[in-house]
Residue, then its C-alpha position, 0 to 999 in steps of 0.5 A: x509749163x509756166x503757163x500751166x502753173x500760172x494757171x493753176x495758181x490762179x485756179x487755186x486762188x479764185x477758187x479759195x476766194x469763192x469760198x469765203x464768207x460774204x462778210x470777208x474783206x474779199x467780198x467788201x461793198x463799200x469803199x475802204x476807210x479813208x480812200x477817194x477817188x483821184x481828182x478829175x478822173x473818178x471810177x467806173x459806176x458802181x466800183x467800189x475801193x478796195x485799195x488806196x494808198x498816197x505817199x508824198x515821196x514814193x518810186x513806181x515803175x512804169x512801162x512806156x512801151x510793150x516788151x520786146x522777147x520777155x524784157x522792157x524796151x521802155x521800163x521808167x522808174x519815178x519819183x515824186x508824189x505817188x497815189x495808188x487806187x484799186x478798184x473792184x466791179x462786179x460781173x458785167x462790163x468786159x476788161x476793155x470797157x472798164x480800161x476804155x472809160x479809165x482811159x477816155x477820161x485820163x484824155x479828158x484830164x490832158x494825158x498823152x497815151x504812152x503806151x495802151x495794150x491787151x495781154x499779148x501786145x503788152x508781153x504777156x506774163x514778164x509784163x504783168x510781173x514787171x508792174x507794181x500792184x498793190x496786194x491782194x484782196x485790194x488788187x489781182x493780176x491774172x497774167x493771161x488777161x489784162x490790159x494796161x494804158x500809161x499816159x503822161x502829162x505836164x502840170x505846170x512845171x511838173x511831169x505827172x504820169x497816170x498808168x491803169x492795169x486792169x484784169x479780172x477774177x471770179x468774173x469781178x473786173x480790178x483796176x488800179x490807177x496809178x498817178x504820180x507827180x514827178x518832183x524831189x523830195x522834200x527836206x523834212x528833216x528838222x533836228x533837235x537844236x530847230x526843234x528847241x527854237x521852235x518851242x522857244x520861239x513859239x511854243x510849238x513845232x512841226x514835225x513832217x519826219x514821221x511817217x504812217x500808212x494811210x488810216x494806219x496808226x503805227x510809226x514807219x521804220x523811216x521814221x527813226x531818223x526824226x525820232x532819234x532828234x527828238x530823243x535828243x531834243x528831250x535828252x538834252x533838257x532833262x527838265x522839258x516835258x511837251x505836248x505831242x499833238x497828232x493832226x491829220x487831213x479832212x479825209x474821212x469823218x470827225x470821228x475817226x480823225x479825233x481817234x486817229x490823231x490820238x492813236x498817232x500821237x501815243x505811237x509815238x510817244x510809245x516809241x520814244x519811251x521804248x526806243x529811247x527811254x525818254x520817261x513816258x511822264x514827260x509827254x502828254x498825247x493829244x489828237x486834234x483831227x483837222x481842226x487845227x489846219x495850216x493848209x487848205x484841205x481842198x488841195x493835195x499840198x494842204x492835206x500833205x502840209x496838214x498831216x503831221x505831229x507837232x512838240x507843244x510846250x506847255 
């Protein structure tokens, strides 16, 4: 019976999915705004990104092994700094030839095979529920027909685990890659008496503790904490009034980061006039893009380091 209704399901999807217009998101022909392939490990040819997401401090699971009666033998829930990918290739190359080349170059890139199975080794339906996907459109799961590889490897200090699920809808082959760089989060947290030195010492200050999705230009429940310090901040010297700048990485083009940035920077202001009451004439808003860096944004920690908000006193 639960195979019947899974299939169904499926059915019904794949059926509604073809119906759709050509111009729906379902049916996109170009990579999403903002997204790039994981260094070192690219995609399949004539793939297109229909899903990505990068966050510095993240938990994914990851089976190590195939499951045993409908239940995990080696389920590994990491921590650390986690990129999600997901891919679509038109009609064409089989599941296994796409997973294949997703796993030949993983061994490229030094990754030890954990665990590499098709449907019915893995375990089936329990498994392919047990796997964090990104939602659809940006990825689909057919429980009867996938294939999944987990790798691991060290990167110098750290323990970085890749993990690919590949399946099929309406003959369009998906993929998500998952790569995640295992580490403890960092301490980002900066209260209102460092925010006050900051702009006393140098008239400007960091601010790491206030989160955005990729692309996205609203302000993360997550970010209350650091919100709630610069209320403080901006409480506690009635008189103060500041700059809150947004900066951004150099993904994508000079366009949309001078327009991202700025749309950052009012969200947040936003925020504090509503949330807070904090008078929305004691702050200004301004974007700078990436054209104020203070990493490099040829690698991952640079970008992390250039993404941020920052207090300018004038």
């Amino acid at each position: 019976m639960h195979r019947c209704v899974a299939r169904l399901l499926a059915a019904c999807a794949a059926a509604f999915v073809a119906a759709l217009p050509a111009h729906n998101a379902f049916a996109q022909n170009r990579d999403i705004a903002g997204a790039r392939d994981y260094p070192g490990i690219g995609r399949f040819g004539g793939s297109v990104i229909t899903g990505y997401q990068t966050r510095d401090f993240d938990a994914v699971r990851l089976q190590a092994a195939a499951f045993k009666d409908g239940q995990p033998t080696d389920a590994r829930t990491l921590e650390g700094r986690v990129t999600r990918i997901a891919y679509r290739t038109g009609p064409g190359p089989s599941i296994l030839e796409v997973s294949r080349n997703f796993e030949n170059q993983l061994a490229k890139a030094g990754f030890d095979t954990l665990l590499a199975c098709n449907t019915d080794d893995c375990g089936g339906i329990p498994f392919s529920e047990k796997i964090d996907a990104l939602p659809i459109p940006a990825m689909w799961v057919d429980g009867f027909d996938f294939r999944y590889f987990a790798g691991h490897k060290k990167q110098g200090a750290a323990d970085v685990y890749a993990a690919v699920l590949t399946s099929k809808n309406n003959d369009n082959i998906y993929v998500q890659l998952v790569v995640t760089v295992v580490g403890a989060m960092e301490n980002k947290m900066i209260d209102a008496a460092a925010m006050a030195k900051g702009l006393g010492d140098k008239g400007h200050v960091a601010i790491y503790g206030i989160y955005f999705d990729t692309d996205k230009a609203i302000v993360k429940p997550e970010s209350a904490p650091t919100l709630a310090e610069i209320a403080k901040l901006l409480g506690g010297q009635p008189s103060l009034t500041v700059f809150i700048v947004g900066h951004t990485d150099s993904q994508g083009s000079f366009e949309r980061n001078m327009t991202l940035s700025q749309q950052r920077a009012e969200a947040v202001a936003a925020a504090l006039a509503t949330t807070y009451k904090i008078p929305r004439g004691r702050m200004k808003t301004a974007g700078l893009g990436f054209l104020a860096p203070v990493g490099s944004n040829a690698t991952d920690e640079g970008r992390a380091l250039n993404r941020r908000v920052e207090l300018v006193q004038p």
